[in-house]
C-alpha positions as CSV (number, residue, x, y, z in Angstrom):
1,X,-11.0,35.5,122.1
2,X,-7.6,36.7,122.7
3,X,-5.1,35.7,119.8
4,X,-1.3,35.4,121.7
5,X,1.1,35.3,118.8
6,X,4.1,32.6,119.0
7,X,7.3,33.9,118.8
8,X,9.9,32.1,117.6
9,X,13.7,32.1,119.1
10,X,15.0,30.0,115.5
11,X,17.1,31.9,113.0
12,X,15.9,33.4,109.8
13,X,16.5,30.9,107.2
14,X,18.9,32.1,104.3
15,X,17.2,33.3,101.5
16,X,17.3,30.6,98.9
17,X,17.0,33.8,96.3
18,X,20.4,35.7,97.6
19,X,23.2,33.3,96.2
20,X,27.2,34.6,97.6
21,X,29.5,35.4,94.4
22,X,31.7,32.2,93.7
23,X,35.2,33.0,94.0
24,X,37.3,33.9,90.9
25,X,39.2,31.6,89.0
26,X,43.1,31.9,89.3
27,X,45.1,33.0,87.1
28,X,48.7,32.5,85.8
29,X,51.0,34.8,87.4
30,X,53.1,37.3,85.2
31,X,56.5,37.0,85.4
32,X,58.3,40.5,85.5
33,X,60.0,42.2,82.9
34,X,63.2,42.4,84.6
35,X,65.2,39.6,83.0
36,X,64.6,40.9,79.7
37,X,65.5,44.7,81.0
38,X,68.9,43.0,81.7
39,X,69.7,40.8,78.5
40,X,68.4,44.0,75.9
41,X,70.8,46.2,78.7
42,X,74.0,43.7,78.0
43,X,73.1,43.2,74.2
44,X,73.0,47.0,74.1
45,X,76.4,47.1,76.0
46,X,78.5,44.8,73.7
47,X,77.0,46.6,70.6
48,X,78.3,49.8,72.3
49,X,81.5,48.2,72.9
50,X,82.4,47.1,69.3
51,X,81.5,50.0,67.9
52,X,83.2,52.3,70.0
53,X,86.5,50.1,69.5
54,X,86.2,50.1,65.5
55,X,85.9,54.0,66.1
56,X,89.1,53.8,67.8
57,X,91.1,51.6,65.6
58,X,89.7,54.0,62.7
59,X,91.0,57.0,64.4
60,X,95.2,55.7,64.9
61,X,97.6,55.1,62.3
62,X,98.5,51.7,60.4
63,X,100.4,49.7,61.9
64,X,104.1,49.3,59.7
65,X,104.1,45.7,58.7
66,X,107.8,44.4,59.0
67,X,109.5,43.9,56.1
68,X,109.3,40.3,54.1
69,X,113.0,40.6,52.8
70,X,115.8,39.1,54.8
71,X,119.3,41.0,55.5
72,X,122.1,39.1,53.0
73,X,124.0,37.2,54.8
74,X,128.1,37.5,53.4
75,X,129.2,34.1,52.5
76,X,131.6,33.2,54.4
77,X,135.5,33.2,52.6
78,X,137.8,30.6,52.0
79,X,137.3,26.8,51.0
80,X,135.4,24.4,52.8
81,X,136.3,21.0,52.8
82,X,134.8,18.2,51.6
83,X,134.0,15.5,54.1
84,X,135.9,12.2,54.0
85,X,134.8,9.7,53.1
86,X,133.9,7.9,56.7
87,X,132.2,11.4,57.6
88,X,130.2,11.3,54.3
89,X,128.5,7.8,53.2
90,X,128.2,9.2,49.7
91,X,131.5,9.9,48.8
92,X,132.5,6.4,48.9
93,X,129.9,5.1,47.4
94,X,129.7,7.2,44.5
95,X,132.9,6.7,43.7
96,X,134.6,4.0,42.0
97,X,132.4,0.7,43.4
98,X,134.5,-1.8,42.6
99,X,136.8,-1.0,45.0
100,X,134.3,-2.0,48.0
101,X,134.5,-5.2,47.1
102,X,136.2,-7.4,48.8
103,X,139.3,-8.8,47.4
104,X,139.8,-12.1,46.0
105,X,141.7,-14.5,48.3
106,X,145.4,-15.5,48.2
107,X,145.2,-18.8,46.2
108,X,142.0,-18.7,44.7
109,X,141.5,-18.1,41.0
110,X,139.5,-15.6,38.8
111,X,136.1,-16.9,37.4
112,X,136.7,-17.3,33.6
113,X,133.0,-15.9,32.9
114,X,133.3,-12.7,35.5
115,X,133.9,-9.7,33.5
116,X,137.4,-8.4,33.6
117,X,137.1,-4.7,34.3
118,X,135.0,-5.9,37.0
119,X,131.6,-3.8,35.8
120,X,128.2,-5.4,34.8
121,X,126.3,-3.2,32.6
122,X,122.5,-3.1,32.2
123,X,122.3,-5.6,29.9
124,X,124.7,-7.9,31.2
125,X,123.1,-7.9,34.5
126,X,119.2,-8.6,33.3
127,X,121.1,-12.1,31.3
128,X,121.8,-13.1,35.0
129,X,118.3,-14.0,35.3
130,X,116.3,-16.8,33.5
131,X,113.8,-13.9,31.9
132,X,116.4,-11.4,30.6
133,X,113.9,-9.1,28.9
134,X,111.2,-8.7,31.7
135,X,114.4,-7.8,34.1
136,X,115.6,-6.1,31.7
137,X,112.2,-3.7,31.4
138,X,111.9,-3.9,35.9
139,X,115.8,-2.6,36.0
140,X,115.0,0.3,33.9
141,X,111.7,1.1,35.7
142,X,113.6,0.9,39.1
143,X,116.7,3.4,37.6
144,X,119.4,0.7,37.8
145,X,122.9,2.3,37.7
146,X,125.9,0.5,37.4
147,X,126.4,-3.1,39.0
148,X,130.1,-4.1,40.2
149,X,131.0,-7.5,40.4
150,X,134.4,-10.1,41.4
151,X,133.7,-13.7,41.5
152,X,136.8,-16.8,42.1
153,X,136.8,-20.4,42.4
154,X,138.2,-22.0,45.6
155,X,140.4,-25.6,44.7
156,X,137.5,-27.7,43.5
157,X,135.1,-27.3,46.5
158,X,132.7,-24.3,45.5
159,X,133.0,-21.1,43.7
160,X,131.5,-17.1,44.8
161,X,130.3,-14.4,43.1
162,X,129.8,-11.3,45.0
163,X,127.7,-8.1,43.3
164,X,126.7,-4.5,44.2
165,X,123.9,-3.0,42.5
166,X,123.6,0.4,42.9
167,X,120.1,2.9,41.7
168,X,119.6,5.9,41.6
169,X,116.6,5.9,44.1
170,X,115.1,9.5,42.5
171,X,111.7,8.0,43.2
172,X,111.6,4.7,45.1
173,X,113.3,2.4,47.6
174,X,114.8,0.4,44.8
175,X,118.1,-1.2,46.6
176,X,115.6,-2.2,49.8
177,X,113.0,-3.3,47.3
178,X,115.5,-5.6,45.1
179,X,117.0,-7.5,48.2
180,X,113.6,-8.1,49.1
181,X,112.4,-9.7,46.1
182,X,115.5,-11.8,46.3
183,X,115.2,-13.5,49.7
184,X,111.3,-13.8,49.0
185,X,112.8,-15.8,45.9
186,X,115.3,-17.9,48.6
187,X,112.4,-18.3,50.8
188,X,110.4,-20.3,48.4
189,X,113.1,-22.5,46.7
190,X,112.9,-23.8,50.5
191,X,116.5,-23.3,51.6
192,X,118.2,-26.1,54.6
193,X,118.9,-23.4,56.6
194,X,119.3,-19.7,56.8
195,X,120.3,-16.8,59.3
196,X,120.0,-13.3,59.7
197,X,123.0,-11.2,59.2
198,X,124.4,-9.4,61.5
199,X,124.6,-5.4,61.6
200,X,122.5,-5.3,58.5
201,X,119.1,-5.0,59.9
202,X,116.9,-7.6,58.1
203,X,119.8,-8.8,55.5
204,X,119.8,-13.0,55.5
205,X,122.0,-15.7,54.0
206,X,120.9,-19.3,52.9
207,X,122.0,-22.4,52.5
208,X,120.6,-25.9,50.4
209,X,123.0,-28.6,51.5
210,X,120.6,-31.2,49.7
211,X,122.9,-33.7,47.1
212,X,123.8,-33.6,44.8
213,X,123.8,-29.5,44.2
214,X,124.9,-27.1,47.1
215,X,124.1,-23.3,47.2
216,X,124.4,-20.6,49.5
217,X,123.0,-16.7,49.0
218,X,123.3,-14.0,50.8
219,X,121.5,-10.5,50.3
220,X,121.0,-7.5,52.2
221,X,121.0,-4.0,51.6
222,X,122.7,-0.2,52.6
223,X,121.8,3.1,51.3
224,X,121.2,2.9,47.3
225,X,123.2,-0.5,47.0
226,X,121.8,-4.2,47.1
227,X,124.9,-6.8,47.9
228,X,124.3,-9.9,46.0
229,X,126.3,-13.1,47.2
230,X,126.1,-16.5,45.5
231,X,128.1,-19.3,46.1
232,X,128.1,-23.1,44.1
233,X,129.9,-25.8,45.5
234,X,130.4,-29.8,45.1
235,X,130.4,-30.0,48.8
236,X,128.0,-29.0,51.9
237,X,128.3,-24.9,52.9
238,X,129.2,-24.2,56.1
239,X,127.2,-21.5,57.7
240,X,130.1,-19.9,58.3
241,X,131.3,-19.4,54.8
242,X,128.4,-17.2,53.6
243,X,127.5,-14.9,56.9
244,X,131.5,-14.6,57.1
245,X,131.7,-13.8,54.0
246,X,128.5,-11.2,53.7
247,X,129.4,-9.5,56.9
248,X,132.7,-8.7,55.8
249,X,131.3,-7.6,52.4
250,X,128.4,-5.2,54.5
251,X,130.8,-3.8,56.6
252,X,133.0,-2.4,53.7
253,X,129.6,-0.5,52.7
């Protein structure tokens, strides 16, 4: 018998033995080398640079520094006058106090216990106050200087004293300081009325019109000098008295 063989038209079938390479596993990529070319190029520049300059500044000269002394100036000759005293605050003031005070009115009469020559020394300033010796000890602290004073009785209705206390103000706002202190003390013995003064800033006068005692004060300050005023009376105080009165007074300062 005859043995036909089949023949087959199907595909081979892959060779389970012959595996294909897997692919390779990625990798990072590299970043080039050219950013770092340029900073070492730039670092290498500037380096280059300095030196180069320093080799410069090496080779020249000193510079010639100008000279720290000043040409002498002549003095000019002749005299120069001394300013008056409206051009130059201190010249008045530092002269003879008293007369800045204002003058005792036509028909009024001298206060018996006002010092004659019209000056209150140290001591006879500090008995003004109820504690003489701890003013005393303040006065000294704030350099006191000299103290002028007038004082006169009008008819029978009230009596004035007026005083300028001058420092020396070598280390503190002593004048500005004192008035202070004195209207806080006003403030507190609870005055009927009181008012600012005018053209002195934050000067003030006050009045107690309560029975059977009447007072007025008025303080404020210019410069090195406190103005003290203090009026006593057996009738009310018109407000017009003591601003009139420490205006006048101010502007003479």
């Amino acid at each position: 018998m005859e043995v036909t063989e089949e023949r087959s038209d199907a595909p081979d079938a892959p060779d389970a033995s012959v595996v294909p390479d897997a692919p390779a596993p990625s990798r990072p990529r590299r970043r080039g080398r050219t950013p770092r070319l340029i900073g070492a190029a730039a670092l290498l520049g500037l380096v280059a640079g300095a030196c180069a300059g320093y080799l410069v500044q090496a080779d020249r000269e000193p510079t010639k520094l100008p000279s720290l002394s000043q040409p002498v100036i002549e003095q000019a000759k002749g005299e120069v006058e001394p300013l008056s005293a409206a051009q130059d605050r201190k010249v008045r003031t530092d002269g003879d106090l008293r007369k800045l005070l204002l003058a005792k009115p036509r028909g009024a009469r001298e206060l018996d216990w006002v010092p004659k020559d019209g000056w209150m020394d140290l001591a006879a300033y500090a008995d003004e106050y109820t504690d003489p010796g701890d003013k005393f000890s303040s006065l000294v602290t704030d350099q006191f200087r000299r103290a002028a004073v007038v004082g006169w009785k009008v008819g029978t209705a009230y009596t004035v004293q007026i005083r300028l206390v001058q420092y020396r103000q070598e280390d503190s706002m002593a004048a500005s300081d004192a008035t202070h202190n004195l209207q806080d003390g006003a403030e507190s013995a609870r005055p009927t009325d009181s008012w600012s003064i005018r053209g002195t800033g934050d000067g003030r006068a006050y009045v107690d019109n309560r029975a059977p005692f009447y007072s007025a004060e008025a303080h404020a300050w210019r410069g090195d000098i406190a103005m003290e005023i203090w009026i006593y009376g057996t009738k009310p105080i018109a407000k017009k008295t003591i601003t009139g009165l420490a205006e006048r007074q101010m502007e003479r300062l």
